[in-house]
C-alpha positions as CSV (number, residue, x, y, z in Angstrom):
1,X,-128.6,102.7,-51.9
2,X,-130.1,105.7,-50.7
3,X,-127.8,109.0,-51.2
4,X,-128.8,111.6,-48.0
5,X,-127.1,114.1,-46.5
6,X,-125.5,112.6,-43.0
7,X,-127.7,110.0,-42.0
8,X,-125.4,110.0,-38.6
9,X,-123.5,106.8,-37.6
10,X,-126.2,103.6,-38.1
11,X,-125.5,101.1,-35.3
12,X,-125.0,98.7,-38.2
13,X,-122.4,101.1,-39.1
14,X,-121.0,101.3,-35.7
15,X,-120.3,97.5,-35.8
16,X,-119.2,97.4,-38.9
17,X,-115.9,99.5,-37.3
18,X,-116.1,97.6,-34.4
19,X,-115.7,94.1,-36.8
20,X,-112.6,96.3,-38.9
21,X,-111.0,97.2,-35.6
22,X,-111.4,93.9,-34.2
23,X,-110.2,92.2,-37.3
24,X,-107.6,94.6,-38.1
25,X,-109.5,94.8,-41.5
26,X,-109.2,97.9,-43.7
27,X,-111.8,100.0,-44.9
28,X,-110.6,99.0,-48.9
29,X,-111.1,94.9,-47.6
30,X,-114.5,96.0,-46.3
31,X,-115.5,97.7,-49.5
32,X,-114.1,95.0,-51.4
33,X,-116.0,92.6,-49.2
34,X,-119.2,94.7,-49.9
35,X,-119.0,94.7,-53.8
36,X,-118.1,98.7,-53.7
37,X,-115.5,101.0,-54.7
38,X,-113.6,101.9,-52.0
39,X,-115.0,105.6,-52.0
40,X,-118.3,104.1,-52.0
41,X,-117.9,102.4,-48.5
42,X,-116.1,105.5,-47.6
43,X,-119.1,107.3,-48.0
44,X,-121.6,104.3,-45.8
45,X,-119.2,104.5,-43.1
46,X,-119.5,108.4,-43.1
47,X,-123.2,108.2,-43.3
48,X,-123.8,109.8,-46.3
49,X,-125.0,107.0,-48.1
50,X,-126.7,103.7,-47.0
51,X,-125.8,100.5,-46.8
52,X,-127.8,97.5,-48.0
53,X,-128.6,94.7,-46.5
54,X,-127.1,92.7,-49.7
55,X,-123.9,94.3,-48.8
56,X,-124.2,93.5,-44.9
57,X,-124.7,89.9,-45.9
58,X,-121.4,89.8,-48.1
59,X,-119.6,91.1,-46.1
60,X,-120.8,88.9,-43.2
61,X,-120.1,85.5,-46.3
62,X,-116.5,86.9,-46.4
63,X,-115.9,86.8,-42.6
64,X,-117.3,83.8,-42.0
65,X,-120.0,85.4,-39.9
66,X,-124.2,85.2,-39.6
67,X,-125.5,87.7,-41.4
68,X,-127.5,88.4,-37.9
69,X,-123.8,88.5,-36.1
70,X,-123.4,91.9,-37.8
71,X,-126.3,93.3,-36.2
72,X,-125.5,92.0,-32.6
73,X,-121.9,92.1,-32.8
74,X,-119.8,92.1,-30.6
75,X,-122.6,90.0,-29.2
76,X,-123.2,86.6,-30.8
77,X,-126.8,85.8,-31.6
78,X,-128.0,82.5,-30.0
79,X,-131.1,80.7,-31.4
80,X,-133.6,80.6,-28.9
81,X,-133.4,76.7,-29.4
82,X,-129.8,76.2,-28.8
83,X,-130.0,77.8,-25.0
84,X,-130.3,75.3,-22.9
85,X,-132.8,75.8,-20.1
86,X,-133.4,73.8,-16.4
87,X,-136.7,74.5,-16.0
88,X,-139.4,71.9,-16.8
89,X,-141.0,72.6,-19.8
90,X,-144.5,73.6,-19.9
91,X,-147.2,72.9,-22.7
92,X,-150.8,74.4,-22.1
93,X,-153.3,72.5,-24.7
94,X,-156.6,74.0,-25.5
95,X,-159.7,71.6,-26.7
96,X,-163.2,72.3,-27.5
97,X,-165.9,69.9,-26.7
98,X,-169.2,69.3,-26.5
99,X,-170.5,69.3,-22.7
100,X,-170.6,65.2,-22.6
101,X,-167.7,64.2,-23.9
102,X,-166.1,66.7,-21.7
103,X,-167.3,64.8,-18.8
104,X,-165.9,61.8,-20.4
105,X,-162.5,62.6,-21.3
106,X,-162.2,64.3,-17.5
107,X,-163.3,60.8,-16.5
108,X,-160.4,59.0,-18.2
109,X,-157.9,61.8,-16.6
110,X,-159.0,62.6,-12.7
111,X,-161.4,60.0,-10.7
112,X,-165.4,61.2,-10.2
113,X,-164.6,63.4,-6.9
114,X,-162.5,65.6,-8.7
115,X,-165.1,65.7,-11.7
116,X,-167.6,66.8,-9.1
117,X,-165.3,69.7,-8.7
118,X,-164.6,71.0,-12.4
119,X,-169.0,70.7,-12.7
120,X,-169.1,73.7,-10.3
């Protein structure tokens, strides 16, 4: 932890008073959350002192939250994988080969007029 003079109110910061608003959680539950002394946390919420990213992810254990749910909050971060999308998904494949087996493979995939047209 990094001691400065008034870093000015993180974003990290700002939604770590969000989460104690929210919550209706105290600033001596955060701390204690965070592994600090009270007048420790005092001093990362003032900005005169930063917070680590070891205490952002205990006190993201002790809610029950993603330690990535800090970061976005009030937003809740979705894994690109989860969203669920309509469209038709897409794969573009890339192979290297020599100039007759290209013709080959193209032969097994389109009929010889369309090969005609891929030679030009």
């Amino acid at each position: 932890m990094k001691s400065k003079k008034n870093l000015g109110a993180h974003p990290v910061v700002l939604n770590l008073r969000k989460i104690m608003n929210d919550k209706g959680i105290t600033q001596s539950v955060m701390a204690e959350y965070a592994g600090v002394e009270p007048s420790q946390f005092s001093k990362i919420m003032n900005g005169t002192v930063q917070i680590s990213l070891w205490q952002i992810s205990n006190i993201a254990t002790s809610l029950n939250m993603d330690i990535i749910d800090i970061f976005t909050y009030p937003e809740k971060f979705e894994k690109r994988s989860s969203v669920v999308d309509n469209n038709e998904i897409k794969a573009v494949l890339t192979i290297e080969l020599k100039s007759d087996m290209k013709k080959k493979i193209l032969r097994m995939i389109f009929d010889k007029d369309d090969i005609e047209l891929l030679d030009k």
